[in-house]
N, CA, C and O atoms as a DFTB+ gen file, in Angstrom:
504 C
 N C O
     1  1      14.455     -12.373       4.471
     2  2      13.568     -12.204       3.325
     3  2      12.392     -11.336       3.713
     4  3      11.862     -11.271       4.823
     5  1      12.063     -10.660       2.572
     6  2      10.815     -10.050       2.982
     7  2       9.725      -9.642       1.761
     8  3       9.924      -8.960       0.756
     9  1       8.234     -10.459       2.328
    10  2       7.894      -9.968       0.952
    11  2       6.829      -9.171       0.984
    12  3       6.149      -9.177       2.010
    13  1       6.503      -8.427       0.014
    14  2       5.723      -7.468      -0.192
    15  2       4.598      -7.243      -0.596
    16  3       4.749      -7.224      -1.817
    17  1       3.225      -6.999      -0.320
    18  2       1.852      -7.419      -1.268
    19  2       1.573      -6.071      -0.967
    20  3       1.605      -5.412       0.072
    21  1       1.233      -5.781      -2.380
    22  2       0.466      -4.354      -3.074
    23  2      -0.684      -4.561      -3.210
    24  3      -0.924      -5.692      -3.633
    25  1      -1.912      -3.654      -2.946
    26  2      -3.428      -3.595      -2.756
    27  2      -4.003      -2.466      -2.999
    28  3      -3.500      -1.475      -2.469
    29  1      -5.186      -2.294      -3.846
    30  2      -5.724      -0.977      -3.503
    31  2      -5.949      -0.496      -4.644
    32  3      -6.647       0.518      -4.696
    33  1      -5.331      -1.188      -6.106
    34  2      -5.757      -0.830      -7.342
    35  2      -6.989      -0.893      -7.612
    36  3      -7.840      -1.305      -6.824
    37  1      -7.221      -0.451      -8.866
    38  2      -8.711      -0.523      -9.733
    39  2      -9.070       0.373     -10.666
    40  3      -8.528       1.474     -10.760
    41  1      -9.901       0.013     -11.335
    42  2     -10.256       1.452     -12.217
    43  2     -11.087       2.124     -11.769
    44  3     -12.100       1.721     -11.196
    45  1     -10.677       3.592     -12.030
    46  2     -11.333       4.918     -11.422
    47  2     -11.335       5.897     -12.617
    48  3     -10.470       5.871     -13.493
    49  1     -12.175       6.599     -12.592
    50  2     -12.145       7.880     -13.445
    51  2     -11.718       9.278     -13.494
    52  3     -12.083      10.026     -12.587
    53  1     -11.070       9.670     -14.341
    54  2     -10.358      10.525     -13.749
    55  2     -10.876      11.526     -12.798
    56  3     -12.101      11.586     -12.689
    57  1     -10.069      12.408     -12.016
    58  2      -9.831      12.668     -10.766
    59  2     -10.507      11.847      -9.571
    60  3     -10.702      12.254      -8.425
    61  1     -10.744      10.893      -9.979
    62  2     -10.879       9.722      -8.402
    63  2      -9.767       9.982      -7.662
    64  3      -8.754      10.614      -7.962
    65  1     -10.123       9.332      -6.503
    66  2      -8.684       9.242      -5.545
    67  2      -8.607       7.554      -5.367
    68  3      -9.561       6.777      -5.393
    69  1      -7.351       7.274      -5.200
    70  2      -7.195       5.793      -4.377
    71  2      -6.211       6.063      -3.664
    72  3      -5.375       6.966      -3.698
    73  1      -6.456       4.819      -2.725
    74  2      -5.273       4.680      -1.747
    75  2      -4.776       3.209      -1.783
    76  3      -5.432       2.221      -1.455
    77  1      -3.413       3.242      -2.272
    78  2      -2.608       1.865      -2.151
    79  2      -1.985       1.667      -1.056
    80  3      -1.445       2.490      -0.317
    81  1      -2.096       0.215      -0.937
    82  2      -1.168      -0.105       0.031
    83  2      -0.258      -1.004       0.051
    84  3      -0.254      -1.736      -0.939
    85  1       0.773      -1.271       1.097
    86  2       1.701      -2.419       0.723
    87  2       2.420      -2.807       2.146
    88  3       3.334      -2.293       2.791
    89  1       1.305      -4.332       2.393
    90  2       2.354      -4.600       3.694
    91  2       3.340      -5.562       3.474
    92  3       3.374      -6.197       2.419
    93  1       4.249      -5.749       4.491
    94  2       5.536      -6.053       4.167
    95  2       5.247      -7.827       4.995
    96  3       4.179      -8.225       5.461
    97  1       6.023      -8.274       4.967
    98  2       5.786      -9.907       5.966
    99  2       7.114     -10.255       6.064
   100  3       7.841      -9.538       5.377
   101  1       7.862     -11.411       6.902
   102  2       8.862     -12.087       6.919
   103  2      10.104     -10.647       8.069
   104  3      10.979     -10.886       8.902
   105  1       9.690      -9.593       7.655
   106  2      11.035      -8.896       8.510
   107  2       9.822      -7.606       8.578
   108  3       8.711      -7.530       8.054
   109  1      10.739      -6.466       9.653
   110  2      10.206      -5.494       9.946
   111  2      10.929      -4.474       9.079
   112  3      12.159      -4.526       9.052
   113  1      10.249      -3.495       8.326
   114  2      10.796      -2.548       6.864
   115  2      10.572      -1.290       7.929
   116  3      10.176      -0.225       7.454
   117  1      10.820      -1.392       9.382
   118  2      10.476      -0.020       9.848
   119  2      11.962       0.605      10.118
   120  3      12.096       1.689      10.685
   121  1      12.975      -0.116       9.699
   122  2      14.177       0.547       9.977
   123  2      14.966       1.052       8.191
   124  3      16.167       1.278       8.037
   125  1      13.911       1.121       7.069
   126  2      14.344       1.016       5.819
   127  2      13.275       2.030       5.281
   128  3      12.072       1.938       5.527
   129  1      14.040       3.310       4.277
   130  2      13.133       4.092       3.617
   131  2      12.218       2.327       2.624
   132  3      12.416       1.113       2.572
   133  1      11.351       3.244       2.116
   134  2      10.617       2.638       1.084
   135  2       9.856       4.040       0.231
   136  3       9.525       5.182       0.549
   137  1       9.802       3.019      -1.273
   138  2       9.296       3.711      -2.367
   139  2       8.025       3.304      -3.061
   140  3       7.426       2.320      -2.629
   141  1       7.515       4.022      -4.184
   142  2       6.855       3.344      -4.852
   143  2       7.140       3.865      -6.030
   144  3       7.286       5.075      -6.197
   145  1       7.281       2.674      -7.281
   146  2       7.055       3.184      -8.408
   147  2       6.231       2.638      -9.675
   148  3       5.929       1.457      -9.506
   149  1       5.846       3.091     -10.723
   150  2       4.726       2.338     -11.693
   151  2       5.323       2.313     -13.200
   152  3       6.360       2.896     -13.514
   153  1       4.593       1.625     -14.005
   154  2       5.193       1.295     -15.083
   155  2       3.948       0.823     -15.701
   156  3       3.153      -0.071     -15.411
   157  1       4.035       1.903     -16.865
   158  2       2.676       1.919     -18.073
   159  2       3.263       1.464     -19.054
   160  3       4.471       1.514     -19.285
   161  1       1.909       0.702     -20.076
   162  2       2.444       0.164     -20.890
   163  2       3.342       0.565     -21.968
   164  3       3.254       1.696     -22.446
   165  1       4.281      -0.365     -22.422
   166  2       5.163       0.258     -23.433
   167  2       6.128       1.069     -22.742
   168  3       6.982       1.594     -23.458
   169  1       6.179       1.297     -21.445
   170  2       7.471       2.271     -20.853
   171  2       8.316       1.675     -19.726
   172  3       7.844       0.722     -19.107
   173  1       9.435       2.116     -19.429
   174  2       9.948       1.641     -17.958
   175  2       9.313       2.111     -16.963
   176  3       8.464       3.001     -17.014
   177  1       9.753       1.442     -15.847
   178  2       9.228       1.591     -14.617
   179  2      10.088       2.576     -13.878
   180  3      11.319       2.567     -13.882
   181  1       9.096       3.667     -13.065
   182  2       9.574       5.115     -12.950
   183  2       9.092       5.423     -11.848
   184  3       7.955       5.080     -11.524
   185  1       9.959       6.192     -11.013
   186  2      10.085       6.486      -9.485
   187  2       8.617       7.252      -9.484
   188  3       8.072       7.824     -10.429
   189  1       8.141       7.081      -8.099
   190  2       6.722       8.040      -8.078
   191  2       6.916       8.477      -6.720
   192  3       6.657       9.674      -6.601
   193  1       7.290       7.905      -5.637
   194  2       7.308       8.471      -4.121
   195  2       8.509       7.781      -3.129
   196  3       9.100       6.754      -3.463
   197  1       8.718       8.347      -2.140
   198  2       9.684       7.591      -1.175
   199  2       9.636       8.322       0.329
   200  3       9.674       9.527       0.581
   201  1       9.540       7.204       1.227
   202  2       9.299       7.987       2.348
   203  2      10.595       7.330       2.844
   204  3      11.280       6.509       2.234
   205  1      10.884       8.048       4.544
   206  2      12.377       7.534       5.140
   207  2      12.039       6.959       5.776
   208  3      10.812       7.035       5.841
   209  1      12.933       5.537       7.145
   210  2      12.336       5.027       7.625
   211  2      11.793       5.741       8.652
   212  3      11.603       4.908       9.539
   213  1      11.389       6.948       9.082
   214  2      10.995       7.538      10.616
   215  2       9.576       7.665      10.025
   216  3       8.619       7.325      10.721
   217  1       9.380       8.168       8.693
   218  2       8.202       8.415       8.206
   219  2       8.334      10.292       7.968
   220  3       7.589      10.965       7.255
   221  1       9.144      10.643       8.543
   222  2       9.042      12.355       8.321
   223  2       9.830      13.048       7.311
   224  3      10.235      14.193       7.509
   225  1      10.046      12.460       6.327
   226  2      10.863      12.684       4.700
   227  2      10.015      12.045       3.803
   228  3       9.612      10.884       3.872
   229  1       9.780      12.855       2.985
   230  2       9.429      11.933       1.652
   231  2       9.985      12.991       0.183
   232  3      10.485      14.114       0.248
   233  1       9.675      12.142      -1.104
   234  2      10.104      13.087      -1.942
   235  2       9.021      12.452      -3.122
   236  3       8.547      11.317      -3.085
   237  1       8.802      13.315      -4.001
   238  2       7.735      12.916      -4.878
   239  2       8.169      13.329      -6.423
   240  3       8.741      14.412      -6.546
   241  1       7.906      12.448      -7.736
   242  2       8.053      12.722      -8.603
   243  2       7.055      14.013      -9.145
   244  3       5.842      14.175      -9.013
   245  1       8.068      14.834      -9.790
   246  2       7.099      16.019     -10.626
   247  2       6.079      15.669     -10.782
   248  3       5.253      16.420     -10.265
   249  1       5.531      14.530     -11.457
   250  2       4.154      14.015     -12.566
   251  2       3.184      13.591     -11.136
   252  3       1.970      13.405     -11.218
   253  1       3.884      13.494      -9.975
   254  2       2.683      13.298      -8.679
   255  2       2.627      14.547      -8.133
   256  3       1.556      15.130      -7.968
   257  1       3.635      14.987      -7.853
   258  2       3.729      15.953      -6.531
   259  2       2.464      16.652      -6.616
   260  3       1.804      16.618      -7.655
   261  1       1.934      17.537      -5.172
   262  2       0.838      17.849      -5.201
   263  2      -0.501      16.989      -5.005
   264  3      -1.469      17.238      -4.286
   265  1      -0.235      15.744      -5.986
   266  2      -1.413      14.711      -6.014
   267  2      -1.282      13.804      -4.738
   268  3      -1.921      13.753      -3.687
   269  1      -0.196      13.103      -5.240
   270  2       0.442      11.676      -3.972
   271  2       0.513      12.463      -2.540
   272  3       0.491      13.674      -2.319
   273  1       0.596      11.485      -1.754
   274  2       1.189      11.452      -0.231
   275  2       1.362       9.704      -0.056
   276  3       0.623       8.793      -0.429
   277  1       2.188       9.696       0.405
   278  2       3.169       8.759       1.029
   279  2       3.220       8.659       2.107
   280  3       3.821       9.560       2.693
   281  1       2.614       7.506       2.954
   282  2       2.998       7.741       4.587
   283  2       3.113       5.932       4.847
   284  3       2.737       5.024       4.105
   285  1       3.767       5.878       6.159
   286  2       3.910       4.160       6.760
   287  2       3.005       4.171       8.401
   288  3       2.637       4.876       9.340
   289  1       3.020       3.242       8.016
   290  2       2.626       2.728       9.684
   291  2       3.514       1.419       9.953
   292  3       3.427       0.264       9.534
   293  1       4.461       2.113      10.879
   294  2       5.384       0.911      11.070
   295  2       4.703      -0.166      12.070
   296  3       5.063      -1.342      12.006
   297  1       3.778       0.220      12.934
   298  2       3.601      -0.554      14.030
   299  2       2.724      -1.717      12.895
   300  3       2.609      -2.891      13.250
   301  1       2.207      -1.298      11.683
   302  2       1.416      -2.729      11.087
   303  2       2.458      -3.052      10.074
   304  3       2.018      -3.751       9.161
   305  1       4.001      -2.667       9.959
   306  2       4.377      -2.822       8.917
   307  2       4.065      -2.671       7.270
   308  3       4.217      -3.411       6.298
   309  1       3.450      -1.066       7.522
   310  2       2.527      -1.040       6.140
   311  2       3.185       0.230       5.400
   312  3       3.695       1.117       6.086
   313  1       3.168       0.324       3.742
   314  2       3.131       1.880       3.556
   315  2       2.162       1.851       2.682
   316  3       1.550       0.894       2.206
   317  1       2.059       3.126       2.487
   318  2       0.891       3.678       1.385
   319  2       1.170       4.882       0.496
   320  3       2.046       5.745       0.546
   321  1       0.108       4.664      -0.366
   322  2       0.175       5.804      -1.209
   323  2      -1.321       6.272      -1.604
   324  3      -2.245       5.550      -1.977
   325  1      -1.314       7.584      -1.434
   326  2      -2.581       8.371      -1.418
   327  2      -2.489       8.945      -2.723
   328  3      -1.590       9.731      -3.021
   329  1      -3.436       8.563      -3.554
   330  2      -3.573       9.439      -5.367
   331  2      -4.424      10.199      -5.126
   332  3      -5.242       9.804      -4.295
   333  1      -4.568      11.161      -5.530
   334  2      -5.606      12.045      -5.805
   335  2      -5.768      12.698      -6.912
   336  3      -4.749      13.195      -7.391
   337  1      -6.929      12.870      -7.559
   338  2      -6.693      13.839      -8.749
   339  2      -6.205      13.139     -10.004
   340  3      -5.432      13.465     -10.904
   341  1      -6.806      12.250      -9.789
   342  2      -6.234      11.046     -10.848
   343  2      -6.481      11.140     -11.876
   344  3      -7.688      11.085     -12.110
   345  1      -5.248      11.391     -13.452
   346  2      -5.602      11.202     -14.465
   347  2      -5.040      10.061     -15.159
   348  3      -4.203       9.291     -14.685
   349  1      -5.711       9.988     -16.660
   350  2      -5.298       8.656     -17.626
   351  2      -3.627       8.222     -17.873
   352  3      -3.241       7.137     -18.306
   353  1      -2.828       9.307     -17.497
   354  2      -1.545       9.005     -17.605
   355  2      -1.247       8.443     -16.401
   356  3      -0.163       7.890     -16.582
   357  1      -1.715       8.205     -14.868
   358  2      -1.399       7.568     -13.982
   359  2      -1.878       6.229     -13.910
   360  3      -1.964       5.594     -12.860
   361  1      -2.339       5.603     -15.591
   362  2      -2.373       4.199     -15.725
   363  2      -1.023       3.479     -15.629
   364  3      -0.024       3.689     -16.317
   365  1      -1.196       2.539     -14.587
   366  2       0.166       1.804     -14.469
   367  2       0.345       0.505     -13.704
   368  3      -0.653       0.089     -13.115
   369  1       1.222      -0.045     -13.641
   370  2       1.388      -1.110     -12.410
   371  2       1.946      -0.402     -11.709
   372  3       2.802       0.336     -12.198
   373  1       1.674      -0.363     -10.328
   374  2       2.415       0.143      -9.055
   375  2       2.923      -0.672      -8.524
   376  3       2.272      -1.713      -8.439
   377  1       4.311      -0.655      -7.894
   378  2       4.874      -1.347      -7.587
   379  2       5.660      -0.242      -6.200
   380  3       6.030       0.924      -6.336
   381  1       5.727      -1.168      -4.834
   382  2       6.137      -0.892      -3.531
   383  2       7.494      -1.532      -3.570
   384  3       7.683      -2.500      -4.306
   385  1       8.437      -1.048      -2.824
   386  2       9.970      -1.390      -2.374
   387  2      10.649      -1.416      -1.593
   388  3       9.921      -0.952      -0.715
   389  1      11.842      -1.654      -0.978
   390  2      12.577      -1.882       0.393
   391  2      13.627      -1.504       0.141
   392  3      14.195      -2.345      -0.556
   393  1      14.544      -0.226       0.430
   394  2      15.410      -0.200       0.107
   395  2      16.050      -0.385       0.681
   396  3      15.796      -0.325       1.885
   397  1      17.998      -0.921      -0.012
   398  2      18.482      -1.726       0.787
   399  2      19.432      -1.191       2.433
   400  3      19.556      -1.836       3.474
   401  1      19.958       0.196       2.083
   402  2      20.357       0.680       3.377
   403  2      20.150       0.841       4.319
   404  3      19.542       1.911       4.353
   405  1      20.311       0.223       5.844
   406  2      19.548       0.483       6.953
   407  2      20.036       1.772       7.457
   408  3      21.176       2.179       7.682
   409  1      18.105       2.664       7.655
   410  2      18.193       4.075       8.157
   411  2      18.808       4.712       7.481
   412  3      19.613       5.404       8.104
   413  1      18.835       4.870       6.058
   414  2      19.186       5.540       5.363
   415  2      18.012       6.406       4.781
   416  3      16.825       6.122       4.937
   417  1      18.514       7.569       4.046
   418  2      17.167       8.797       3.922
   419  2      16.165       8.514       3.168
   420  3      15.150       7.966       3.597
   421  1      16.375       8.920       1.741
   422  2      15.518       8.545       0.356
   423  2      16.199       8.441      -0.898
   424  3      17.144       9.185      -1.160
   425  1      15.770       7.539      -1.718
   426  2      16.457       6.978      -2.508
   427  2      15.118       6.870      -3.932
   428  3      14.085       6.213      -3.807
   429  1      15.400       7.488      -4.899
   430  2      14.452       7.266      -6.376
   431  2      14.705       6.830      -7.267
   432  3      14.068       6.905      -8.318
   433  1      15.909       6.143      -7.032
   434  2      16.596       4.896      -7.906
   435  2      16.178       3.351      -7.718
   436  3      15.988       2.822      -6.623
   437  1      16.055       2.662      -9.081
   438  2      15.519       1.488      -8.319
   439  2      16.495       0.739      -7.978
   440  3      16.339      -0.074      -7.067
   441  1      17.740       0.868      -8.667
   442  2      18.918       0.020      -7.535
   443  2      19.244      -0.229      -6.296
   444  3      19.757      -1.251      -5.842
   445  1      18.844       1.012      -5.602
   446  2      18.875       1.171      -4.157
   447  2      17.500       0.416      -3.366
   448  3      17.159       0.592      -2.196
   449  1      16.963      -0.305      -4.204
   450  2      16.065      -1.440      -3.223
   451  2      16.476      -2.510      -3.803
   452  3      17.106      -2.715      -4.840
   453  1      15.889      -3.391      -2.727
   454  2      16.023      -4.709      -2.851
   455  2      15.135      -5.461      -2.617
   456  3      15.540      -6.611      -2.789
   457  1      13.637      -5.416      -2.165
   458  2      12.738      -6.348      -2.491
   459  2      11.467      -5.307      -2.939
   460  3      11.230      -4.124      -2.692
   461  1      10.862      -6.224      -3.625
   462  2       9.822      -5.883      -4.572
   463  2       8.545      -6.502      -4.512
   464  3       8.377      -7.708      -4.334
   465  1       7.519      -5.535      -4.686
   466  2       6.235      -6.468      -4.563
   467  2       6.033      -6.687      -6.242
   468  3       6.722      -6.512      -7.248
   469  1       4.391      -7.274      -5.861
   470  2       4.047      -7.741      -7.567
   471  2       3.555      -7.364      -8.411
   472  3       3.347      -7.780      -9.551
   473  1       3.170      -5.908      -7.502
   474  2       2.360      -4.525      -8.337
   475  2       0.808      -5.178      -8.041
   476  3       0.385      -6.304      -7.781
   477  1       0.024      -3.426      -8.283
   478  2      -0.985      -3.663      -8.519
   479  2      -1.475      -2.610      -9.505
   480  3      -1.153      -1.434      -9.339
   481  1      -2.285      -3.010     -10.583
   482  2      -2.725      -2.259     -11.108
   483  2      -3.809      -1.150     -11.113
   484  3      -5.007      -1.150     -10.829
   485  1      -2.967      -0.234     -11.527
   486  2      -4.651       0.952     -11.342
   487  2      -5.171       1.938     -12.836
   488  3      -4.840       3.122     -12.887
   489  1      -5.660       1.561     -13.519
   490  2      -6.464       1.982     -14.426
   491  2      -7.412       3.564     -13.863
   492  3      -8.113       3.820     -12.884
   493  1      -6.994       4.283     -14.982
   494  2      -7.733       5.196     -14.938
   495  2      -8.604       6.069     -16.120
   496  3      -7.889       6.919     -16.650
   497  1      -9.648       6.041     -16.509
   498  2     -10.399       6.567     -17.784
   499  2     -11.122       7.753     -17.590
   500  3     -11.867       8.108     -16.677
   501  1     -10.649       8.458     -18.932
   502  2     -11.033       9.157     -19.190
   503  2     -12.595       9.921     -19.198
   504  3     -12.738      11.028     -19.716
């Protein structure tokens, strides 16, 4: 088992930056890509980043790229996500993931994980 706590939300105005994070507990996620994705109100929940497990791959949704960075620190069992440039459409719950293949590349599907944190929210105004 392994579970996941997301941190680092809040409201910011637009172009603030935050940095989320999400450490993992119960197992080590350093042999497993991980993602993140968010979900605003009224919509599904939609891929935003994914790094591999080495840390030297990642891939980013259009609506981030440029903004996000994605990086882990396996030795604390942690990943993150760096916003920058933050606007009102990057209101959402964020939500961190484990996907399920060991040492496998990147994955922006949410089928391909298997544990989930509880999100955190990050508000952003105009």
């Amino acid at each position: 088992q392994v579970q996941l706590v997301e941190s680092g939300g809040g409201l910011v105005q637009a172009g603030g930056s935050l940095r989320l994070s999400c450490a993992a507990s119960g197992r080590t996620i350093s042999n497993y890509a991980m993602g993140w994705f968010r979900q605003a109100p009224g919509k599904e929940r939609e891929f935003v980043a994914t790094i591999n497990w080495g840390g030297g791959l990642s891939y980013y949704a259009d609506s981030v790229k440029g903004r996000a960075t994605i990086s882990r620190d396996n030795a604390k069992n942690t990943v993150y996500l760096q916003m920058n440039s933050l606007k009102p459409d990057d209101t959402a719950v964020y939500y961190c993931a484990k996907a399920k293949r060991f040492q496998a590349v990147l994955f922006t599907t949410e089928g391909e994980y298997d544990y989930w944190g509880q999100g955190t929210q990050v508000t952003v105004s105009s």
